[in-house]
N, C-alpha and C positions, 0 to 999 in steps of 0.2 A: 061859426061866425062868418058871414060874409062881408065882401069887401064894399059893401053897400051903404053897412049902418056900423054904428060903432057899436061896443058890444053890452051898450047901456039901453042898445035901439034906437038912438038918436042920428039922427041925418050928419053923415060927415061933411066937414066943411072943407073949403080950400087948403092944403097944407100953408100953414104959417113960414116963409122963408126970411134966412135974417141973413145970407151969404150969398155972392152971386150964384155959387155951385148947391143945388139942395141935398148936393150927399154930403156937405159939410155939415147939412143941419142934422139930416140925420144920424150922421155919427158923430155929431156934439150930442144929441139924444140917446143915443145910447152909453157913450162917457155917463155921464149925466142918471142914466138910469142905472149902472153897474158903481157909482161911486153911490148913489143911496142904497145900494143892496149890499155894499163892502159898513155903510154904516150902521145897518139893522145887524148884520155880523159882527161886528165890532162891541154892540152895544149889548147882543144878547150873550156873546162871549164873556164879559163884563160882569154879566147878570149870574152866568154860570160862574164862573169864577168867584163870588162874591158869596154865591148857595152854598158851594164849594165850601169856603173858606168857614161860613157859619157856620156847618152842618158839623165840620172837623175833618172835613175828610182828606184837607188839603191845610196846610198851614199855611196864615197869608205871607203873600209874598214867594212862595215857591216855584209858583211859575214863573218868575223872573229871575231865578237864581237856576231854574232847571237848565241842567246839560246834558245832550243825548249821548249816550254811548258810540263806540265807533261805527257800529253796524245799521243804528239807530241815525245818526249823523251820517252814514255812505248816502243811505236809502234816502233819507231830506233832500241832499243834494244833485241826487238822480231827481229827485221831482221835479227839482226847483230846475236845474238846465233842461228837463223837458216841456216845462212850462215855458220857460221862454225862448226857448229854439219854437216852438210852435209859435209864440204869440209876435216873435220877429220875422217869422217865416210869412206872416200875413202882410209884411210889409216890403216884401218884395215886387210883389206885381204880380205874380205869374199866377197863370193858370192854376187851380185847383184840380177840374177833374180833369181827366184822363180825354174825356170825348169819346166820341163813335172812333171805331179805326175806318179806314179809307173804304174795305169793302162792305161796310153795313154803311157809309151815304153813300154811296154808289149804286145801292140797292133802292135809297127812295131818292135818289137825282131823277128828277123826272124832265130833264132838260127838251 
């Protein structure tokens, strides 16, 4: 895809801004696009849950009475504070990568 046409081949138009900043639109766009992706999850979870539950495989209601065992419940919780040390970590500001070190620009400083 190029950044030319969109990926239907139709001519891109002006970005739509609703904020004086356009990175607010765009990460209301992205909100936005990861809360409809958490809903098709949601829904098809639902759906399995549901096969689940017809087929026999599962008795209804079990998954909301399920408890993980200790080793089962460590391992959750390691997830879960790596997920959001990560997704907090994005809200500090800083630098991601790493950069060139000093002597590779130094190399193409062409002053």
């Amino acid at each position: 895809m190029s950044l030319a046409s969109h990926p239907t081949g139709a001519p891109l138009k002006p970005e739509q801004t609703f904020f004086a900043d356009s990175a607010i639109d765009r990460l209301l766009a992205m909100v936005m696009t990861l809360a409809a992706e958490l809903h098709v999850t949601r829904d098809r979870l639902r759906s399995l849950e549901a096969t689940l539950e017809k087929a026999g495989t599962i008795a209804p209601g079990s998954l909301d009475s399920y408890r993980p065992d200790a080793a089962e419940a460590a391992s959750l919780k390691a997830d879960r504070e790596a997920f959001v040390a990560e997704l907090m970590r994005q809200t500090l500001g800083m630098e991601v990568s790493l950069g060139a070190t000093d002597d590779v620009v130094e190399r193409f400083d062409r002053r």
